[in-house]
MIZAZA-977287 format. One line per 3 residues: their letters; for each residue x, y, z of N, C-alpha, C, CB. Coordinates in Angstrom, 3 decimals. Glycine has a CB too. Layout:
a) X:Y:Z:X:Y:Z:X:Y:Z:X:Y:Z; ... $
REM end
This chain:
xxx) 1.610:1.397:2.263:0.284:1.739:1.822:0.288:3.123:1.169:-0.697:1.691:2.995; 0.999:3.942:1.739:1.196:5.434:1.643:1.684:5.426:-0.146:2.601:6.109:2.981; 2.693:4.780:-0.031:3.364:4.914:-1.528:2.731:3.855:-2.454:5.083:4.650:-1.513 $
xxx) 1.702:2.721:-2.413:0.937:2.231:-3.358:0.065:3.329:-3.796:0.244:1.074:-2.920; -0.477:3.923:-3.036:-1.809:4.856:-3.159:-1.152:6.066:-4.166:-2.459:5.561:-1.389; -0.109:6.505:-3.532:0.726:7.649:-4.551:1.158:7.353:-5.736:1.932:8.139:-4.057 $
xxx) 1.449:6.084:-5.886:1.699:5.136:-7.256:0.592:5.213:-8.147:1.885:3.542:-6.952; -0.149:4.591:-7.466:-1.915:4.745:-7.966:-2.377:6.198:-8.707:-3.026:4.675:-6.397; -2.194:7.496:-7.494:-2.947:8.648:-7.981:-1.803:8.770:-9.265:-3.166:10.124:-6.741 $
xxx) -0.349:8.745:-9.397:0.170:9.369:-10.207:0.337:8.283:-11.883:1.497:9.882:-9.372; -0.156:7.386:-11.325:-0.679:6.618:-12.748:-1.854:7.292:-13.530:-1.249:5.081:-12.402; -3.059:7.437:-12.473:-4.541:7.709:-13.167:-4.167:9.240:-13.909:-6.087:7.828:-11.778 $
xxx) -3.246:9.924:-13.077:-2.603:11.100:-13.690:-1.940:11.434:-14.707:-2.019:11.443:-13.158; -0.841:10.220:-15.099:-0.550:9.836:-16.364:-1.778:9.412:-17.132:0.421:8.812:-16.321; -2.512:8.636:-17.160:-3.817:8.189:-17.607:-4.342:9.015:-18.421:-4.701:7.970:-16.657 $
xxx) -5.115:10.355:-17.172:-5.866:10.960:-17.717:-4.907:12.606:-18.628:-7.013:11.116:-16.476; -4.134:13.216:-17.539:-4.089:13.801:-18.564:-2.637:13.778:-19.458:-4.531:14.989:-18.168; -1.933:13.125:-19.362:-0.604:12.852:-20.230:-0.514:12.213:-21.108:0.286:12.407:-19.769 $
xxx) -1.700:11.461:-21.152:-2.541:9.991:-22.049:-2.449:10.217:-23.401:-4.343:9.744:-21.795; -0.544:10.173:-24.145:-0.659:9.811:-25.472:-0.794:8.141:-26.006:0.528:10.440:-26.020; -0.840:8.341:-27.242:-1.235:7.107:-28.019:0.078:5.427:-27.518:-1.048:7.794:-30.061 $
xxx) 1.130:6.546:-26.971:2.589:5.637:-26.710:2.297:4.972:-25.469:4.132:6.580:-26.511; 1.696:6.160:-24.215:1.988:6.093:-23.314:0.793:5.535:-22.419:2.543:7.137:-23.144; -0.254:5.609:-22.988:-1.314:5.373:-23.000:-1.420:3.623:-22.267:-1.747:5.731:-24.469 $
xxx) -1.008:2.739:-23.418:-0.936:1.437:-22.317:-0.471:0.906:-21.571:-0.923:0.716:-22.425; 1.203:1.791:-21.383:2.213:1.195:-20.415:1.731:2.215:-18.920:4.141:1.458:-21.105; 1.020:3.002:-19.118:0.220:3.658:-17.573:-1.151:3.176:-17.118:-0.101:5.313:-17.691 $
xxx) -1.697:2.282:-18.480:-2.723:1.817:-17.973:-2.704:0.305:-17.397:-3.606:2.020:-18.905; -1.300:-0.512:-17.711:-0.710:-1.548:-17.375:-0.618:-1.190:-15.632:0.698:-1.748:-18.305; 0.158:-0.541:-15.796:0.881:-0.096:-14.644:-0.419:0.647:-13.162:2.109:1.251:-15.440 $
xxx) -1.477:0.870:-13.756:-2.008:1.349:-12.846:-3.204:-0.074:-12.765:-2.440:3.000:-13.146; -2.994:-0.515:-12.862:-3.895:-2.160:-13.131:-2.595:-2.805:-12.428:-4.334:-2.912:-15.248; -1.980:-3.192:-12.655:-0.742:-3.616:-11.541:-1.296:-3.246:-10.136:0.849:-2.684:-11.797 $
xxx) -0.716:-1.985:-9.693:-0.778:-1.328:-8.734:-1.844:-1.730:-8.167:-0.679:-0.162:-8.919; -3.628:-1.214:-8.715:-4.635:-1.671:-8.154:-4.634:-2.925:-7.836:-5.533:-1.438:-8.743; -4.152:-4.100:-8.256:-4.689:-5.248:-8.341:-3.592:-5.926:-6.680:-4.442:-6.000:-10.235 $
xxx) -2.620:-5.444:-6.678:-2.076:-5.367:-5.491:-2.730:-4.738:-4.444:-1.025:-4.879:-5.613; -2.999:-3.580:-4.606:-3.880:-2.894:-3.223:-4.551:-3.762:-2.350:-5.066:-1.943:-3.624; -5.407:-4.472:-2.369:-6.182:-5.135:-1.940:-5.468:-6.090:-0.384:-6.645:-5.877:-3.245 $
xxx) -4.393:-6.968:-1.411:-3.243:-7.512:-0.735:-2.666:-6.765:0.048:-2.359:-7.928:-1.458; -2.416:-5.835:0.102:-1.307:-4.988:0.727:-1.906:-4.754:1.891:-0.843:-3.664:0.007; -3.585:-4.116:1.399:-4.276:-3.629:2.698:-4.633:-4.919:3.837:-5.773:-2.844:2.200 $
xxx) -4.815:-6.308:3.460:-4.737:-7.378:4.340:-3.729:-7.318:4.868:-4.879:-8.512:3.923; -2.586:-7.210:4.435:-1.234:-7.867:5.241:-0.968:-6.617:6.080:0.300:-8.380:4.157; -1.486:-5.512:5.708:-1.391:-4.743:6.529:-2.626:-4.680:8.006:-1.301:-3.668:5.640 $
xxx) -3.923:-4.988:7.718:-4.344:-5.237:9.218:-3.717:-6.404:9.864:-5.847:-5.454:9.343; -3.569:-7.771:9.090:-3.277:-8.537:9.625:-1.996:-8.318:10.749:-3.233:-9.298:8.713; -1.464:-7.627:9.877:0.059:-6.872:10.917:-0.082:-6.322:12.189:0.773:-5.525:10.270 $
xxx) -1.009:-6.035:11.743:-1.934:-4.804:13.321:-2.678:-5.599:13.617:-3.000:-3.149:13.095; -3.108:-6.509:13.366:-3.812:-7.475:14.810:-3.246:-7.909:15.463:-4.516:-8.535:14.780; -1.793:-8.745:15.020:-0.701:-9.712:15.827:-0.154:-8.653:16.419:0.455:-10.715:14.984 $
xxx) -0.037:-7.449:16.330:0.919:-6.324:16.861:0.066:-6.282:18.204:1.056:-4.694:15.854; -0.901:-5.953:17.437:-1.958:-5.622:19.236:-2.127:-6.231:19.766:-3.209:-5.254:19.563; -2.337:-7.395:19.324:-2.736:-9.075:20.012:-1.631:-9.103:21.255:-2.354:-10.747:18.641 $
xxx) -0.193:-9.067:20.757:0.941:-9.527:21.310:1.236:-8.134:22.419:2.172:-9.905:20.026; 0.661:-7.136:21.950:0.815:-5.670:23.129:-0.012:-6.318:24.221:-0.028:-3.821:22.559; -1.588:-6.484:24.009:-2.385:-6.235:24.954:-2.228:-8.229:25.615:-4.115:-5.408:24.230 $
xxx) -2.036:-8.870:25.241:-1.719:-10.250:25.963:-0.147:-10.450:26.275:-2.221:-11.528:24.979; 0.528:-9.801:26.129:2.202:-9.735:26.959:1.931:-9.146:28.429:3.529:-8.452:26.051; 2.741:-9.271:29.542:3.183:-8.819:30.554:4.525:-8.319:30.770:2.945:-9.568:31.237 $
xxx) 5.003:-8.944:29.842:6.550:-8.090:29.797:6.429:-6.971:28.927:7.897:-8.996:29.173; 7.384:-6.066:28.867:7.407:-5.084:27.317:7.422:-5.499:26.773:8.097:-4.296:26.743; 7.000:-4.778:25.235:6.876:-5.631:23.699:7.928:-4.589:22.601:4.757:-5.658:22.973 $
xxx) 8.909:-4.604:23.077:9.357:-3.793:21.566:8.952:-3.488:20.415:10.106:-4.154:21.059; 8.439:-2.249:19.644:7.313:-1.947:18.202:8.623:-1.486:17.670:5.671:-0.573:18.203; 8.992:-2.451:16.656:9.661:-1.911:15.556:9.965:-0.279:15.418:8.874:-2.344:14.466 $
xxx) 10.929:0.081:14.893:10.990:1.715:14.991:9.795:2.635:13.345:13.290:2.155:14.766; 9.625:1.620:12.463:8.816:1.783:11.483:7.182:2.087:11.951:9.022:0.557:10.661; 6.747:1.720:12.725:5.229:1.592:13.137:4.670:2.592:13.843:4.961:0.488:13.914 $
xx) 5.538:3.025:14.769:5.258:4.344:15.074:5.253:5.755:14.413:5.860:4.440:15.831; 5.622:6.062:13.287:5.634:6.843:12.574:4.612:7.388:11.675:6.377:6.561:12.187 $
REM end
């Protein structure tokens, strides 16, 4: 999520102020990409965190969390 969003700001950045006549549509491609993914990303990402919690708070044994999630 962290690095879509940074993708994102440093497109609109190309966009707005680097925005020659060349460069102009391959950053505005590219940040239309990016957005159009966001959306997706941010589902699969709660969805991730529901089954995560789901499976914490209804286990009785330990649940091993990936070493990525905690961070």
């Amino acid at each position: 999520m962290l690095a879509f969003n940074a993708a994102l700001m440093a497109s609109i950045f190309g966009l707005y102020y680097l925005a020659s006549e060349i460069l102009r549509p391959w950053a505005s491609g590219l940040h239309i990409a990016f957005g159009s993914v966001m959306p997706l990303l941010f589902l699969a990402h709660v969805k991730t965190g529901r089954k995560l919690a789901e499976r914490l708070l209804s286990s009785d044994h330990v649940v091993e969390i990936p070493i990525g999630i905690c961070r």
